[in-house]
MARDONU-16928 format. One record per residue (C-alpha): residue number from 1; residue in three letters; z, x, y. Coordinates in steps of 0.1 Angstrom, whole numbers, plus 2048, in hexadecimal, padded with zeros to 3 digits. Each point is the difference from the previous one (the first is absolute). Last residue first. Layout:
> NUM ALA Z X Y
...
***
This chain:
> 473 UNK 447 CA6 495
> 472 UNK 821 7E9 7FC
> 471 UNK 808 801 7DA
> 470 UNK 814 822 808
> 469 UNK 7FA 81E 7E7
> 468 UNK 81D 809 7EE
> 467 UNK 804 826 806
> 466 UNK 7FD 81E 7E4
> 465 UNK 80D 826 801
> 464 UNK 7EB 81E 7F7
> 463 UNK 812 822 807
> 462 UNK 7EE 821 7F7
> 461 UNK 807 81F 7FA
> 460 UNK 7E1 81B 7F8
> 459 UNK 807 824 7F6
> 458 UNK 7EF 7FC 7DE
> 457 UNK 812 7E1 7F9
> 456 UNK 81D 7E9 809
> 455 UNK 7F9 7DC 804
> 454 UNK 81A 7EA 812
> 453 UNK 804 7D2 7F9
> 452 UNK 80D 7EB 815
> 451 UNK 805 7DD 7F9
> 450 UNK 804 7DA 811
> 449 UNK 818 7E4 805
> 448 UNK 806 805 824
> 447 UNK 828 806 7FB
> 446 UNK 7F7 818 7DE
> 445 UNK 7E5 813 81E
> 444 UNK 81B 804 816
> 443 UNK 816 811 7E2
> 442 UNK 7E9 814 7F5
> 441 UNK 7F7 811 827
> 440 UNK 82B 803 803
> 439 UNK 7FD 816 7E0
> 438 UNK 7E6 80E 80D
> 437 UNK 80E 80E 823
> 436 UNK 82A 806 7F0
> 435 UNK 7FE 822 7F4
> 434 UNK 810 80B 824
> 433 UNK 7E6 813 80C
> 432 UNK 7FE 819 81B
> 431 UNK 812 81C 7F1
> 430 UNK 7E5 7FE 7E6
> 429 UNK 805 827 7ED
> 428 UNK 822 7FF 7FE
> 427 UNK 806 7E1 7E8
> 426 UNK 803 814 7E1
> 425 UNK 7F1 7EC 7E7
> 424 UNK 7D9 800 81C
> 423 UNK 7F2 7E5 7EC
> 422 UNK 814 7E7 813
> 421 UNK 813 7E0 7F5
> 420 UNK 81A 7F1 814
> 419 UNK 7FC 7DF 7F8
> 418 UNK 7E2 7FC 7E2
> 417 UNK 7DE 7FC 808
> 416 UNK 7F3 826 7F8
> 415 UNK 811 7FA 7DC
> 414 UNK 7E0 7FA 7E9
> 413 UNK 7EB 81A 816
> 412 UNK 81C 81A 7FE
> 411 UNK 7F8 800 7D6
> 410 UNK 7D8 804 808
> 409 UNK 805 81D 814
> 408 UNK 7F9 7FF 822
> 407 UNK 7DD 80C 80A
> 406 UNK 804 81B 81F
> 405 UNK 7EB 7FB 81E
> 404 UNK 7E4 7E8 80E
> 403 UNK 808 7DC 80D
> 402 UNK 7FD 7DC 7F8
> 401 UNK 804 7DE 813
> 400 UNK 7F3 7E2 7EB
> 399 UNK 806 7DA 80F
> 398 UNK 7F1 7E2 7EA
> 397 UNK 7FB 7DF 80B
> 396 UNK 802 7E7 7E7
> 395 UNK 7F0 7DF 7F6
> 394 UNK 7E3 80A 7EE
> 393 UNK 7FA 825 80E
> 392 UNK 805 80C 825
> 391 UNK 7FD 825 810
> 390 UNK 816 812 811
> 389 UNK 800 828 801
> 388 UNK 812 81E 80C
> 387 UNK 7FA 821 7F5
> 386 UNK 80D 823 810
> 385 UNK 7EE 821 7FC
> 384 UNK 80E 825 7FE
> 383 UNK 804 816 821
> 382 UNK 825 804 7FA
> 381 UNK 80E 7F9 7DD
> 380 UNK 807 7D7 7FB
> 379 UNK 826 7F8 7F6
> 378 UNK 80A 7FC 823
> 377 UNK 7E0 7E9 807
> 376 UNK 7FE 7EB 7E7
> 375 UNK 826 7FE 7FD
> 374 UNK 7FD 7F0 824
> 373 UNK 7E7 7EC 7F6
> 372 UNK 811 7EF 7E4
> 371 UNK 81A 7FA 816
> 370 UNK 7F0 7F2 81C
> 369 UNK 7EA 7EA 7EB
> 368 UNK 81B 7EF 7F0
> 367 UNK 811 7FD 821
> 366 UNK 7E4 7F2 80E
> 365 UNK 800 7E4 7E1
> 364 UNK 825 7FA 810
> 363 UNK 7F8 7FC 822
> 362 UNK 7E1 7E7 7F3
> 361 UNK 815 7ED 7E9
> 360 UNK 7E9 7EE 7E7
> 359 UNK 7E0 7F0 800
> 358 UNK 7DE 80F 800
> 357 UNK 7E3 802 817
> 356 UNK 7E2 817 7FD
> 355 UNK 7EA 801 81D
> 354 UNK 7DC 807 7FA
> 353 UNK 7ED 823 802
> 352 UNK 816 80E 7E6
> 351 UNK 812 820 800
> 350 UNK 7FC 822 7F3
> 349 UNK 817 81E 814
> 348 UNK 7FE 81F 7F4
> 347 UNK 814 81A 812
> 346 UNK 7FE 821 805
> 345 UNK 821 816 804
> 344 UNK 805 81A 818
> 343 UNK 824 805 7F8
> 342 UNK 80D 7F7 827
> 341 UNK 7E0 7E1 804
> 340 UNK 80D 7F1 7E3
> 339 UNK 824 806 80E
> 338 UNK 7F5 7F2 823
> 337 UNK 7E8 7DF 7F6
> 336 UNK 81D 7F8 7E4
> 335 UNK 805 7E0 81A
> 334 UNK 7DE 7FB 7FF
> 333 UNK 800 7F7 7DB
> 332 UNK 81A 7E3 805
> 331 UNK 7E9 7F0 817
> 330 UNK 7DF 809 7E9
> 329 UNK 815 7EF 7DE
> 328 UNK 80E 7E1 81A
> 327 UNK 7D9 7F9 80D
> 326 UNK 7F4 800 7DC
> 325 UNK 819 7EA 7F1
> 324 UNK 7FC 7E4 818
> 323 UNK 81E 7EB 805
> 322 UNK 80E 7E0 7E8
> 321 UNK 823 7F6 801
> 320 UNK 80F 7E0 7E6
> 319 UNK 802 81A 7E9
> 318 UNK 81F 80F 80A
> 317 UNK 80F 7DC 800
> 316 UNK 7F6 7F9 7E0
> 315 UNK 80C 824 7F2
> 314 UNK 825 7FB 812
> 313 UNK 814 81C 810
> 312 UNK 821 80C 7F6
> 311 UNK 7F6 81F 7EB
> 310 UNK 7E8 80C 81B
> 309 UNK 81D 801 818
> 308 UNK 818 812 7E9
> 307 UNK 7E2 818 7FA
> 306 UNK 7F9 806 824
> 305 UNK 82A 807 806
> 304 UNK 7FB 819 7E7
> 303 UNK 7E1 80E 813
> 302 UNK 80F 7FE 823
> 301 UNK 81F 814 7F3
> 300 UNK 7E8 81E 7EE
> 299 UNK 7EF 802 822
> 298 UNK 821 805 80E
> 297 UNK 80C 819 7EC
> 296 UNK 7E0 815 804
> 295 UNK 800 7FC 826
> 294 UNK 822 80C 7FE
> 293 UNK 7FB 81E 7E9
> 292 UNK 7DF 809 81B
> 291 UNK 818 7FC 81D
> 290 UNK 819 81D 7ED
> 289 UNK 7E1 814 7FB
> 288 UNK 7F7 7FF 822
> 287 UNK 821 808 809
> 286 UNK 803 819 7ED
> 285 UNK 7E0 817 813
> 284 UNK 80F 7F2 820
> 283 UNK 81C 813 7F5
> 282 UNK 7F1 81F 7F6
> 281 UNK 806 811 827
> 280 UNK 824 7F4 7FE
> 279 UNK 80A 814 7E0
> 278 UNK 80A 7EC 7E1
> 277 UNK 823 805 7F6
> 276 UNK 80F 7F4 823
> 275 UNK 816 7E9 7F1
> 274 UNK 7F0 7E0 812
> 273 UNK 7DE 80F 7F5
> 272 UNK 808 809 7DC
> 271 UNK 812 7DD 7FD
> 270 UNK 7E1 7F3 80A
> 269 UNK 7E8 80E 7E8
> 268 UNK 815 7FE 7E3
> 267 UNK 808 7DA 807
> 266 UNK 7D8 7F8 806
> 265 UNK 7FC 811 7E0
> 264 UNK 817 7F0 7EA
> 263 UNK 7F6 7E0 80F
> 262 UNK 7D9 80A 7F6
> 261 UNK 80F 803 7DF
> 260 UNK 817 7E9 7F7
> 259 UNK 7E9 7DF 80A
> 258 UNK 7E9 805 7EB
> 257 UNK 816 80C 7E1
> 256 UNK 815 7E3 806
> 255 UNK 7E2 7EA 805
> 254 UNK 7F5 80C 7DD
> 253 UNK 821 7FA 7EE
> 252 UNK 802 7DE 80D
> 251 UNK 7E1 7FB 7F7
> 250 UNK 801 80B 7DF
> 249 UNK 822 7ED 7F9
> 248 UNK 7EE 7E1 80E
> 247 UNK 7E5 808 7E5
> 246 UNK 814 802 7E6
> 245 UNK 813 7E1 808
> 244 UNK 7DC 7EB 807
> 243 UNK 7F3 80D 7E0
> 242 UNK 81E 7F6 7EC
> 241 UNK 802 7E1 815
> 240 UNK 7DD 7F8 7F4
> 239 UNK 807 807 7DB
> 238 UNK 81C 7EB 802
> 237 UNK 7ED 7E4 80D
> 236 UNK 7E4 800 7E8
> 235 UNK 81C 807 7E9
> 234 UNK 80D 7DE 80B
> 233 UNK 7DC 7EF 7FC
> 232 UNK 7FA 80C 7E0
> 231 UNK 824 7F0 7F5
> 230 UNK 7F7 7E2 811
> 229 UNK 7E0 7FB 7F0
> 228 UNK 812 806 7DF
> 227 UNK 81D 7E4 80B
> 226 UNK 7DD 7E6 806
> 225 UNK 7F0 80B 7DD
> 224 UNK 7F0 818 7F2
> 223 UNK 81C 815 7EA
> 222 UNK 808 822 7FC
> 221 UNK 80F 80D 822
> 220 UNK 813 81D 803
> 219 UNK 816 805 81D
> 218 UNK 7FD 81E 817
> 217 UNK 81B 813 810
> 216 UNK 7F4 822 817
> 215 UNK 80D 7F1 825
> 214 UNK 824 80F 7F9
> 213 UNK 80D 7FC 825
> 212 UNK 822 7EF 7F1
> 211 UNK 7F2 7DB 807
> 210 UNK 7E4 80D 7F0
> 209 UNK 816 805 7E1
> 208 UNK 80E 7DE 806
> 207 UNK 7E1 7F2 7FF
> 206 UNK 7F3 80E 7E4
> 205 UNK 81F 7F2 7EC
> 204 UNK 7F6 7E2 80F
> 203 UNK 7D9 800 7F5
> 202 UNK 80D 80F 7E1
> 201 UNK 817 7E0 7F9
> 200 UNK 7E2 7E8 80D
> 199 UNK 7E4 812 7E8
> 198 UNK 819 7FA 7DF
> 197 UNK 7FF 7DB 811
> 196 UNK 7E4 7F6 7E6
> 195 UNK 808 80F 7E4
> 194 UNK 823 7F6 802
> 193 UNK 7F6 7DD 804
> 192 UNK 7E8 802 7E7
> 191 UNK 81D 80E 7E8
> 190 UNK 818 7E8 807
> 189 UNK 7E7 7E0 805
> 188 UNK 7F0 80C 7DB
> 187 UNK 826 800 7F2
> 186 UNK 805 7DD 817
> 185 UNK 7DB 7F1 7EA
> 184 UNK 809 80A 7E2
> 183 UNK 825 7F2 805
> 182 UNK 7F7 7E1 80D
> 181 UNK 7E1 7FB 7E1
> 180 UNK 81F 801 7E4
> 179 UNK 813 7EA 819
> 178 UNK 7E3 7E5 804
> 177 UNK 7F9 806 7DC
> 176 UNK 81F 7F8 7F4
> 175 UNK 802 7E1 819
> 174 UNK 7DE 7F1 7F0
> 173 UNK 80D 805 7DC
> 172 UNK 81E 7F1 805
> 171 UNK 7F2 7E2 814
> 170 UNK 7E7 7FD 7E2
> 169 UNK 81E 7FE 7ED
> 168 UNK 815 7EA 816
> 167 UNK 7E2 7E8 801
> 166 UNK 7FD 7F9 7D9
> 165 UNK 829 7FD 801
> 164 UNK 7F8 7E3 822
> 163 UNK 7E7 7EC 7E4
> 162 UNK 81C 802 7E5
> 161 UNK 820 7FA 816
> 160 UNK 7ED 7E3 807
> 159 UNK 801 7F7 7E1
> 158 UNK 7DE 7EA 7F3
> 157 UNK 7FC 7DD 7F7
> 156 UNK 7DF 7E9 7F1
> 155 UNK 80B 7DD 7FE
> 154 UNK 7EA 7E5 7EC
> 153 UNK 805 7DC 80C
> 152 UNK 7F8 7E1 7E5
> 151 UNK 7EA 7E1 7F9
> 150 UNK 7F5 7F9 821
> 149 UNK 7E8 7E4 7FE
> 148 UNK 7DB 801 800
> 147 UNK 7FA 7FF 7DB
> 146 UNK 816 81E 7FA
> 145 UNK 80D 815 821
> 144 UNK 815 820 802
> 143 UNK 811 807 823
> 142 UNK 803 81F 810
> 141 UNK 824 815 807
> 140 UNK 800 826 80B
> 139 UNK 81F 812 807
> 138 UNK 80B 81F 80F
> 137 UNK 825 803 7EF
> 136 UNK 823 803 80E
> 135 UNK 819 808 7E7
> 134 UNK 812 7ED 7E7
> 133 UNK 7E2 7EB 7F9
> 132 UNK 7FF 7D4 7F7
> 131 UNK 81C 801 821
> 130 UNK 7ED 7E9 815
> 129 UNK 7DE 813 7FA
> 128 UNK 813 821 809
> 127 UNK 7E3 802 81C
> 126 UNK 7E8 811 811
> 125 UNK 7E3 7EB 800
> 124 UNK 7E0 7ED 7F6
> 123 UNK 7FC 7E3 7F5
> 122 UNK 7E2 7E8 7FE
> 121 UNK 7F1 7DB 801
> 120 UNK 813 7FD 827
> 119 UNK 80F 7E6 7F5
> 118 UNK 80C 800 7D9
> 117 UNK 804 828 803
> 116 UNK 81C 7F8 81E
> 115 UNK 80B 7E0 7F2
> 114 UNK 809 814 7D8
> 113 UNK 810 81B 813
> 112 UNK 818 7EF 814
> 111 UNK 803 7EB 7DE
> 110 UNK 814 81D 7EF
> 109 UNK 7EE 80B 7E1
> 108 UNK 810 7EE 7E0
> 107 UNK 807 81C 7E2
> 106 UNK 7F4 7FA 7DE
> 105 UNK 7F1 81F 7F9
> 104 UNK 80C 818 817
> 103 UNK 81E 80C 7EA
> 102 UNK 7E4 80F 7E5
> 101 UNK 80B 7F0 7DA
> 100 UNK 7E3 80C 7F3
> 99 UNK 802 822 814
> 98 UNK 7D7 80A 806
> 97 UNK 807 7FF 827
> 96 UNK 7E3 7EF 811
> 95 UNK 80D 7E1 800
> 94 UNK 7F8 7DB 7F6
> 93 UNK 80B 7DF 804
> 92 UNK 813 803 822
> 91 UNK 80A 7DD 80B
> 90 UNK 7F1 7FC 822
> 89 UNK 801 7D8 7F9
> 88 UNK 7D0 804 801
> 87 UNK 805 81E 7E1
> 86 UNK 80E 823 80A
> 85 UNK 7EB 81E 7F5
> 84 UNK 80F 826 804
> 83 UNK 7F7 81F 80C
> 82 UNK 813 822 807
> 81 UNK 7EE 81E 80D
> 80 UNK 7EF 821 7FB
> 79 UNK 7DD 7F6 7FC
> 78 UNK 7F8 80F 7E0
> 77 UNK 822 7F3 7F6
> 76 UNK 7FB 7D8 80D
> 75 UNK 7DE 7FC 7EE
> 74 UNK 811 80E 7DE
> 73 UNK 821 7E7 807
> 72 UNK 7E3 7E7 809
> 71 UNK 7EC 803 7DE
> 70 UNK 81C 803 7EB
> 69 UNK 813 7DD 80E
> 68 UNK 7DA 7EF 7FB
> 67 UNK 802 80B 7DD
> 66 UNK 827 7F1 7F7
> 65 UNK 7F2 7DD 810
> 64 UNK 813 7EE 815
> 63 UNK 7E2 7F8 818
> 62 UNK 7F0 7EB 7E7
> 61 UNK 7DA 802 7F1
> 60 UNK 7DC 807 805
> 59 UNK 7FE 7EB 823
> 58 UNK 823 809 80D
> 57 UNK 7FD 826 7F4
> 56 UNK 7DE 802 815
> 55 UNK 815 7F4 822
> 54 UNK 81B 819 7F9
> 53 UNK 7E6 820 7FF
> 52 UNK 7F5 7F1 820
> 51 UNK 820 7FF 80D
> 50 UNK 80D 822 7F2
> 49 UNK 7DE 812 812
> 48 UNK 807 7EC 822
> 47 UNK 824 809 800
> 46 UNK 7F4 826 7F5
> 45 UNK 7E9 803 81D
> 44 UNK 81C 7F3 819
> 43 UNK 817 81F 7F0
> 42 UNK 7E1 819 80B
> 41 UNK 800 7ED 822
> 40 UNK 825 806 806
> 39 UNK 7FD 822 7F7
> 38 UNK 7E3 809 816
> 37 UNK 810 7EA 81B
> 36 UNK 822 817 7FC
> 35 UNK 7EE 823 7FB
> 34 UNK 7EC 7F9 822
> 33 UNK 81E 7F3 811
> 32 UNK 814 820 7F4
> 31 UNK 7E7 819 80A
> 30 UNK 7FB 7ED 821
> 29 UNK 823 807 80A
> 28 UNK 807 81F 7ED
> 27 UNK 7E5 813 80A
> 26 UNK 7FE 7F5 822
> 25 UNK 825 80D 801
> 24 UNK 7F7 820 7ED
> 23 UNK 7E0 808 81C
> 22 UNK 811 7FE 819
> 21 UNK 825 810 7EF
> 20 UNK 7E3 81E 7F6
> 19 UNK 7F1 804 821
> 18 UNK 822 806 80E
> 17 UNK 80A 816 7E7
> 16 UNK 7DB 812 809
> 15 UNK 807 802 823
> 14 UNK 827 809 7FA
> 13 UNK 7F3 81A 7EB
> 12 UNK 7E8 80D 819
> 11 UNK 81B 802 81D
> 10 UNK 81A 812 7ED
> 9 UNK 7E8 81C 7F6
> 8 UNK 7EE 803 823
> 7 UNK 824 7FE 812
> 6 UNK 80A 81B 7E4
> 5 UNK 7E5 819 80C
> 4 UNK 802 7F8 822
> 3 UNK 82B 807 7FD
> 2 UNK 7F8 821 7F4
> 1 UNK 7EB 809 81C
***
């Protein structure tokens, strides 16, 4: 988990060096262009300002005058650059350094430069001007005209050095605040990126521990996002393996206890035969009890194997089955014909005229029925009445079966689903059942998609369960 969190660190500051050698390249590329036209028009300017300043001097006076010298050397500081006037030779007449004996004035530009300006009618370039600088200047020549003929050449020269010095320190500045804004942003990567995989080191550590059979880890979640989904979602998980563990340790405790006790007996019982313990006139009386324990054993095998089946099975394809409701409840009902008829019980039977056809699995609906039937009726003191009713609202059919006898306690009702659940704690009293009938009865009804619900009140139980009702009348 480690390695995540560094991965996630590593990765975001190559991302945003990345982004920043982008973005720096394009930076320097069309920063550079930009600064150089904007340079090289700003020197153009001042050629066009010095030759129309030159051009009044020729009609009020001479170009070697002492005041026109002034005005360009103070034209040629606000502006950062070196000018000077040549007359029609190229001789240089006039500079703007204020040095009376300056070491331009006099000089002879090379005649390269004198043809280009001469054709063309401009210069413009990066140049030592034939040797006239030491270093390589961006230069601007124009011509100066008097009564239609060229009476001179004014040159306007910045360093290069200059322009790229301007550029270095916006370059400076720009690459000080990439790195200044690199480190913010990689200290904010570290600690998002810690905040965010915090969730992915517990989830392992969690992991681990339920690795170990430890199913009680949880991992905190404080944030909204797609890792805080996940986080819900794994103690979503562990919750439900928690719940699954405990209740696999319940069952196996439960059919251990099931299935100790009638093998204890059966055991007992025949051991006391074969060893001659129990006398030969109460055998058959054993026997019977030892058949009983078997019957009980093997009921309690069909009805695991039941739920393993029921677990398998598909809802769609369960519900692809219609069959009439009211002809399974009165089949299933005459099988109880006998014991009904044994405790002398009345029974209430209210059906509908019309047919009443659902979908779902009619041998597994009849099980439903047979179960919660057969409680009816254990459960139900002799001579007390029996209900069974079907009747249809909206788009359900609904199923009650209740009986007469004691009310079970509010607490037992919450629990009378679970596996292996019976009122009776000490499991002596229903030697018949195996704690298995209504748990089996939820878990059909969870495959067809629908609910049960009991009422327990002043002596009345009563089962109502619900059935899709089929689109075919």
């Amino acid at each position: 988990m480690r390695s995540i969190s560094f991965r996630f660190f590593a990765q975001t500051a190559f991302m945003v060096m990345l982004s920043f050698i982008i973005l720096g390249s394009v930076f320097l590329m069309l920063g550079r262009s930009y600064m150089m036209n904007e340079r090289q028009q700003a020197i153009e300017s001042s050629a066009d300002d010095l030759a129309k300043l030159v051009e009044v001097q020729l009609y009020q006076g001479t170009l070697y005058d002492w005041d026109l010298r002034i005005a360009i050397s103070t034209l040629a500081e606000s502006t950062s650059s070196h000018m000077f006037i040549t007359d029609a030779d190229g001789v240089v007449i006039s500079c703007s350094d204020l040095v009376f004996n300056c070491e331009h004035l006099g000089r002879q530009l090379d005649s390269a430069v004198l043809s280009a300006l001469q054709g063309s009618g401009e210069y413009s370039q990066l140049t030592t001007l034939g040797g006239f600088y030491s270093t390589t200047y961006y230069v601007v020549g124009l011509p100066v005209e008097y009564d239609g003929d060229v009476a001179g050449y004014v040159f306007v020269g910045q360093e290069s050095s200059q322009i790229v010095k301007v550029w270095s320190v916006l370059l400076y500045l720009f690459f000080a605040t990439a790195i200044a804004i690199l480190i913010i942003v990689m200290i904010l990567a570290y600690i998002s990126g810690r905040r965010q995989t915090r969730p992915l080191h517990e989830m392992g550590e969690a992991a681990e521990r339920f690795a170990h059979g430890d199913f009680s880890a949880r991992v905190s979640v404080d944030t909204d996002d797609d890792i805080g989904a996940l986080a819900n979602s794994f103690n979503k998980m562990a919750e439900a393996l928690e719940r699954s563990e405990r209740r696999r340790d319940e069952f196996v405790a439960n059919i251990a206890h099931e299935l100790k006790t009638p093998m204890t007996t059966i055991a007992g019982f025949a051991d006391g035969i074969l060893d001659g313990t129990i006398p030969p006139e109460a055998e058959r009386q054993y026997l019977e009890t030892i058949s009983s324990e078997t019957k009980r054993l093997n009921r309690l095998v069909r009805n695991m194997l039941d739920m393993s089946r029921m677990d398998s099975e598909d809802s769609e394809a369960i519900l692809s089955k219609t069959f009439d409701a009211g002809e399974l409840l009165l089949q299933t009902l005459l099988v109880f014909e006998r014991k009904i008829n044994d405790k002398k019980l009345e029974v209430s039977v209210q059906l509908p005229e019309d047919a009443i056809i659902v979908r779902g699995d009619p041998d597994a609906i009849n099980q439903v029925i047979y179960n919660l039937l057969e409680n009816a009726v254990k459960f139900a003191p002799e001579g007390t009445e029996l209900g069974v009713s079907l009747w249809k609202q909206h788009d359900k059919a609904y199923i009650s079966i209740k009986n007469h006898g004691e009310t079970i306690p509010p607490d037992e009702l919450a629990l009378i689903f679970d596996r292996f659940h019976k009122t009776d704690k000490s499991r002596s009293l229903d030697r018949d059942g195996v704690g298995l009938g209504l748990y089996i009865v939820k878990n059909i009804l969870n495959s067809h998609r629908e609910d049960i619900e009991v009422t327990s009140r002043d002596g009345i139980t009563e089962f109502v369960f619900s059935l899709a009702l089929s689109e075919t009348k």
